[in-house]
N, C-alpha and C positions, 0 to 999 in steps of 0.2 A: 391831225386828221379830224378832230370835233369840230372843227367849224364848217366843213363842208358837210357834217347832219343837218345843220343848222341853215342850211342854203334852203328856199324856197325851190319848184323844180323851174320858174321861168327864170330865176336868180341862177338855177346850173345851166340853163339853156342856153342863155347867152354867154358865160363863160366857156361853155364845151365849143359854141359857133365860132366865140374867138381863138382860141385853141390853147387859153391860157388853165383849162382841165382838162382831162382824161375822164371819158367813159369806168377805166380799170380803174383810179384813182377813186373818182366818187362812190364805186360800187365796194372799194375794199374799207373805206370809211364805213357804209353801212353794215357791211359784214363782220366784225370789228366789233362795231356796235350792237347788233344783233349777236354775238357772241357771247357780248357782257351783259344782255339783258333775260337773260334765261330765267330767273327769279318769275318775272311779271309772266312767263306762259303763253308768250301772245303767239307764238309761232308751233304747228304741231309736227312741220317739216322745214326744215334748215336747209337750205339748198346754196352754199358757197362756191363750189366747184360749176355748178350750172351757171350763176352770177357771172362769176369774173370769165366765164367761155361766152357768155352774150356778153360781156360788155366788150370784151377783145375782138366780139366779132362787129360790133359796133364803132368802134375806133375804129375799125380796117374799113367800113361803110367810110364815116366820116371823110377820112383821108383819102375813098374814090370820089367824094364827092356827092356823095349820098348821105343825106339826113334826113329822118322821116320827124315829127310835130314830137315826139316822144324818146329822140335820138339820146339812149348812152342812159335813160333812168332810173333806178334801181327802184321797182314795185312790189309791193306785196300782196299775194293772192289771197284771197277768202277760200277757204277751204269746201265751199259749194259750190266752186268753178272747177269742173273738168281739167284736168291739164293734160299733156298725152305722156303716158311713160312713168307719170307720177304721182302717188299715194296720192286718195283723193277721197275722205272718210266722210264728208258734212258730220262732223266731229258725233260719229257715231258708231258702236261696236260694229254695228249691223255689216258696216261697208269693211271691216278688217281685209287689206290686202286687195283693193280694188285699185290696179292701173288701169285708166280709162285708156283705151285705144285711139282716142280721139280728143281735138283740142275744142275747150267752148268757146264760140264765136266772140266773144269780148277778149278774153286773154288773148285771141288771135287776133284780135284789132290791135291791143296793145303792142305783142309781137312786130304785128307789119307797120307799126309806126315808130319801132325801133329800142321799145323799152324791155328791161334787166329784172329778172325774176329772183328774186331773194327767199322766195319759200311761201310758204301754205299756212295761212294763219287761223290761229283755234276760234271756235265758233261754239253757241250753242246748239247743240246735238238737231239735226235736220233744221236749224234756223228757229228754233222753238224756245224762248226766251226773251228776258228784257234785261239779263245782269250775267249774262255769263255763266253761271254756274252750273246748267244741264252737260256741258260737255263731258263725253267720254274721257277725252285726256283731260280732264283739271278745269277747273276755274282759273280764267286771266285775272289777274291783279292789273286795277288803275295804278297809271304812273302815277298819279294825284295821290297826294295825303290831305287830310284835316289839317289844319292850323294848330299845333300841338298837341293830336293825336295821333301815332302810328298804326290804329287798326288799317287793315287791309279793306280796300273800297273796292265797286265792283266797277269793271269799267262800261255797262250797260251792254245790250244785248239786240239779238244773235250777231253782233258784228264788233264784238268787245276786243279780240284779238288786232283785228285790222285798226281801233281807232287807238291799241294802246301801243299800237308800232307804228302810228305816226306822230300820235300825242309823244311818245317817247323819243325821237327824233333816231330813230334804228328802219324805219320806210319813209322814202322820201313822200309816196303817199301808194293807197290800197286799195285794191276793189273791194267790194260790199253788196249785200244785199240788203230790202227793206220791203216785207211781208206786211209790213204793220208798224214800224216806225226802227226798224232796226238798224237806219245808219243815222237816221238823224238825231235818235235817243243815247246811244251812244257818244258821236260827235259833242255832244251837248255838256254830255260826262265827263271828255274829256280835253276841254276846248280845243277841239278841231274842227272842220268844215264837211260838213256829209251831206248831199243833197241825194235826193230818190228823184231821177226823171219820172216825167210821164209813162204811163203804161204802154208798154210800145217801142218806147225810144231806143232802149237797148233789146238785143237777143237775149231772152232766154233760154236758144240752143247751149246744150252743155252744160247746163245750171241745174242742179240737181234737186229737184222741186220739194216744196213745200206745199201751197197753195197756189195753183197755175194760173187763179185770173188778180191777185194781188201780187207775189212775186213781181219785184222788178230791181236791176245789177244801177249800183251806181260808184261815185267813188267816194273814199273820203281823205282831205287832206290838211295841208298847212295853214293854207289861205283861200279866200275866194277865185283869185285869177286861178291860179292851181286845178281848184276844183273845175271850172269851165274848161281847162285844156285836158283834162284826162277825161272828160265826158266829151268833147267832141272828139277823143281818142277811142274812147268805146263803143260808144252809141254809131247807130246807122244802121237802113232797113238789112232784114237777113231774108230769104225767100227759106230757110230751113226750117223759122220758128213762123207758124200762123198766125201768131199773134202780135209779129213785130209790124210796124206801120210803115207803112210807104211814102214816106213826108221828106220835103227839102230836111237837110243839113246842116245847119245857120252857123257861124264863128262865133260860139258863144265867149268865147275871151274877148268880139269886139264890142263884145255887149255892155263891156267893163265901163262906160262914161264916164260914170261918175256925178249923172244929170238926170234926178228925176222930177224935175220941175215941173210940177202941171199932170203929175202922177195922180191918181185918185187909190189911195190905199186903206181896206176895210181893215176896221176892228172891230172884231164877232164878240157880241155879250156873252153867248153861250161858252164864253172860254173862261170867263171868270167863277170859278172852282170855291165851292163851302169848303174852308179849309187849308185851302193854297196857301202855301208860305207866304208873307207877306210879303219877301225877299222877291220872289219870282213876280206879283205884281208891282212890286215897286220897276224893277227892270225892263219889264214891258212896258210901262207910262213913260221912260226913259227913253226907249226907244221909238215911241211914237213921238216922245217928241224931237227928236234925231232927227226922223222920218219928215217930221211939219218944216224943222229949221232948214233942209235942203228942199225944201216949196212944193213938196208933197203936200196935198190935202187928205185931211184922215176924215172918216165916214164911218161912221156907225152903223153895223150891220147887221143882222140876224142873220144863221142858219141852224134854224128853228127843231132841225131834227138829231143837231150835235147830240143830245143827251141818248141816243138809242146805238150812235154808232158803236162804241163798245161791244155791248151783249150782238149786235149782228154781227160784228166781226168774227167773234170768239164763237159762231154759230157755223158762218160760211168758210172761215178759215181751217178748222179741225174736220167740217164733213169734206175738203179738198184733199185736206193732208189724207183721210183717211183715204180714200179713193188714188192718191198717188204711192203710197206707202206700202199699198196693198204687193207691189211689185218685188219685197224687200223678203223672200220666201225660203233662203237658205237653199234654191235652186238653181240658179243661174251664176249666181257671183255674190260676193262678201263672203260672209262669217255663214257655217252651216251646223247647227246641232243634231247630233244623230237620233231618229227616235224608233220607236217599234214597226212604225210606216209611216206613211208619207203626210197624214195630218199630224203624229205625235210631230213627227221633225217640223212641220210648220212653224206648231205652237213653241218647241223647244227651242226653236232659231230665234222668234219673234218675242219670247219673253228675254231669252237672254242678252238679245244685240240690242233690243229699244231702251232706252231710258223710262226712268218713272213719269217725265213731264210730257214724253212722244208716247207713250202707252195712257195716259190722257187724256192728250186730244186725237189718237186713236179713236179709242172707245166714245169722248163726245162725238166724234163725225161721224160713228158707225150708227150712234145711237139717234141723231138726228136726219141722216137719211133714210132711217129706218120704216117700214112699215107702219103705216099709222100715225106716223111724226114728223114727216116728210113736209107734210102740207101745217103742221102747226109748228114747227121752226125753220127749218129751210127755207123753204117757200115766203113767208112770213119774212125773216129775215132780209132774202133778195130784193122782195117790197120796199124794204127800211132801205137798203143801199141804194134803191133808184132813187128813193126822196131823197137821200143824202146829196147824191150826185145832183137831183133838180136843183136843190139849196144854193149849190156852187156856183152854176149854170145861172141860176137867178141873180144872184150877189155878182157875180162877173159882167152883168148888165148896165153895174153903175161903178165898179171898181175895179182896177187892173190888178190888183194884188190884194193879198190879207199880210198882216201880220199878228204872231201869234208868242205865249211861250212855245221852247221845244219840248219841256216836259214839266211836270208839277213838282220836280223836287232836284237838289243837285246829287251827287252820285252817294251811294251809302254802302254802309258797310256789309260785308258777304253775311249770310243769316240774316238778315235783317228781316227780309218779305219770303226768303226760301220755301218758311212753310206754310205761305197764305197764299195762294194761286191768288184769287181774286184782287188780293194787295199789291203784287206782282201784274196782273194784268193791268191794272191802272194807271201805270206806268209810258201806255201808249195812249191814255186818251188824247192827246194832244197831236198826235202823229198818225192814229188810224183812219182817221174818214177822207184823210187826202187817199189814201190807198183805196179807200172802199169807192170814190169818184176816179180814182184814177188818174190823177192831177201831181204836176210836181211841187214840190218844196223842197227845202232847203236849210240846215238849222247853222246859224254861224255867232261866234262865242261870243257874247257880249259883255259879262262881266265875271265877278265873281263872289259866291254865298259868302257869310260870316263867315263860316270856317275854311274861306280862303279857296274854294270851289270852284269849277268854270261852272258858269249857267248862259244858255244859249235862247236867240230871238230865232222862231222861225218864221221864214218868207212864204207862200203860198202863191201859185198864180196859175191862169187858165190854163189847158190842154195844152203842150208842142208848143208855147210859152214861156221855155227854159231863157229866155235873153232877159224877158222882161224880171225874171226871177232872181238872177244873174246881177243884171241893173241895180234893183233896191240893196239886193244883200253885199252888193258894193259898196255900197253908201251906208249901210249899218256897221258895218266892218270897219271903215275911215271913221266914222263918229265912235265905235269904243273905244278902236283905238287898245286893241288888247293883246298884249306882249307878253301877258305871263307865261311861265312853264315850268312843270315841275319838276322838282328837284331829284338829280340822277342818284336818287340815295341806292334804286337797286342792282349799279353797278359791280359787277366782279372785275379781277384781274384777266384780263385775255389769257 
């Protein structure tokens, strides 16, 4: 049964079409495997009895004759997607015992195109992280170790569950979110493939917010082709979220060429970091020149306001959270602390259900939309992200894409940054100002550190330009040429 972990999902697609697999078969492989991987934490709910009842209900599709682009897959959910019926905590006390009544439009895309739900994967607590560690139930463990070290690594963040259940080969591949570089930071961590569409492209009905105008669902998986069929599986407009976009549909798997001849692809100075691993820029000159040998030209480019997006981020993101968070009262649903009235219980429900890193960036959002402060950080800040976004919009004038690292460091061990927030926020300078423009990327594993690490290239490109994104990170993907995986040291006995 271990080698059909190890299928790619266009590699089960076409065995399920021809009918030499079973839907049940590949879903009790992963369940199986998801069994024996309990160690790593990635999962906060187990779902086998639901699995193998979709995948049976899929086989019986199959054999009417009915196959949806997703038929018979075993996925796994990020634990800030809605599901209906079932525990759904954005890995936080807060939500104890919340069955949403209703399905969030992405998992239901994924449903009506046929694919196998294996469970609910752990997260950092409301998406609020870059390592996993803020979750209520536990820190995920990376499948990855050091090169003869066994300390325990973090698998990056808020989407560390989902990349270490496809890194681990137990989800054929998993939804995600990326507030601020959470699937591609991640991804990066654990050589997999995590792309963030554009703002827009997927529903964020059913998504249990964070920050409402970066938030955006992507997937993360094995490979590149992988990642384009499970985002043309999710993506597509929704009339229930306002803010999803009303744009064509494109086949981003046929985007896969393999041909970017006559490409123009930017490389931003402002990414070269006092300090950077040498490692990390040695990889990036690696892949530019990947990039030149399949007839890409590289372009040197400025976007001149990279060094501010940071601190806007971590301005406009917490005064969101705080304003969407505010809903989480010990009134309506989750976890409720009893107090002497109606504000003790407030404050009694809201200190004990949030975490220390959501009580935070609480208090940052509360304190920067605040009276008096409004207009010297908020406001201030919004400024910074429109220049950000002009930079992009500029640079996309003379080049179809950027290439970039995916993050400044390969994955490190839990404690490391826990108790420096700041050290810890820097973690996403590489992945935050596509969020703060609103643009997609893409991070796909390149190589790996001295201590035997995945470290990832990411791809950048214009608005509702996921093909062109698609394209390069094809072509980066065939030149690493990167097959490693880590070793199932934290398998148990079934």
């Amino acid at each position: 049964m271990s080698q059909l972990t190890n299928l790619t999902i266009s590699q089960a697609r076409d065995l399920l079409a021809k009918g030499e697999l079973s839907s049940r078969q590949l879903t009790e492989s992963h369940v199986e495997a998801m069994a024996q991987a309990t160690q790593l934490n990635a999962f906060v709910s187990q779902l086998p009895d639901v699995a193998l009842e979709m995948a049976e209900a899929s086989d019986s599709r199959r054999a009417g004759g009915s196959a949806g682009p997703l038929e018979g897959i075993p996925l796994a959910i990020k634990d800030l997607f809605c599901t209906k019926g079932t525990l759904t905590m954005a890995g936080s006390h807060i939500l104890d015992g919340f069955k949403p009544p209703y399905e969030s439009t992405v998992s239901d895309n994924l449903w009506q195109a046929g694919a196998v739900m294996l469970g609910k994967t752990n997260m950092d607590e409301f998406a609020m992280g870059s390592s996993n560690e803020t979750s209520y139930f536990g820190p995920v463990q990376n499948p990855w170790r050091g090169r003869g070290d066994n300390r325990a690594l973090v698998p990056g963040g808020s989407s560390g569950g989902s990349a270490a259940a496809v890194a681990g080969r137990f989800a054929m591949a998993a939804t995600a979110t990326d507030t601020g570089g959470s699937i591609r930071q991640p991804a990066a961590f654990t050589g997999t493939v995590g792309s963030k569409p554009t703002y827009g492209r997927c529903s964020r009905w059913g998504v249990v917010a964070f920050a409402s105008s970066l938030d955006q669902a992507g997937p993360i998986t094995r490979d590149v082709r992988d990642n384009a069929i499970m985002l043309g599986a999710m993506a597509g407009y929704d009339p229930k979220d306002s803010t999803s976009a009303n744009v064509p549909l494109p086949d981003f798997e046929a985007a896969l060429t393999g041909d970017i001849r006559g490409l123009k692809i930017g490389v931003p100075k402002e990414y070269v970091l006092d300090g950077m691993p040498g490692e990390i820029e040695t990889l990036w000159q690696q892949g530019i020149g990947w990039l030149r040998q399949a007839g890409a030209e590289i372009i040197d480019i400025s976007l001149p306001h990279t060094k501010y997006a940071l601190p806007a981020y971590y301005i406009v993101a917490p005064a969101e959270a705080s304003s969407n968070l505010a809903r989480y009262d010990g009134v309506r649903f989750g976890l409720r602390v009893p107090g002497g009235d109606l504000r003790e219980m407030y404050e009694n429900t809201r200190a004990t259900g949030f975490g220390a890193e959501v009580r935070r960036r609480v208090l940052i959002g509360t304190y920067v939309l605040s009276a008096g402060y409004y207009d010297a950080y908020y406001l201030k800040a919004q400024k910074i992200r429109r220049l950000i976004a002009r930079d992009f919009t500029e640079a996309y004038e003379t080049v179809d894409a950027i290439l970039t690292p995916s993050a400044p460091s390969a994955a490190f061990p839990f404690g490391d940054k826990a108790d420096d927030p700041i050290a810890m926020y820097l973690n996403d300078i590489f992945t935050v100002p596509a969020n703060l423009a609103g643009l997609p990327g893409i991070s796909v594993p390149a190589g790996l550190s001295a201590e035997g690490l995945p470290l990832g290239l990411q791809i950048l490109a214009p608005a509702f330009d996921e093909e062109t994104m698609f394209r390069v990170a094809g072509v980066v993907e065939q030149a690493a040429n990167f097959t490693a995986q880590p070793e199932q040291w934290w398998k148990v006995p079934a």
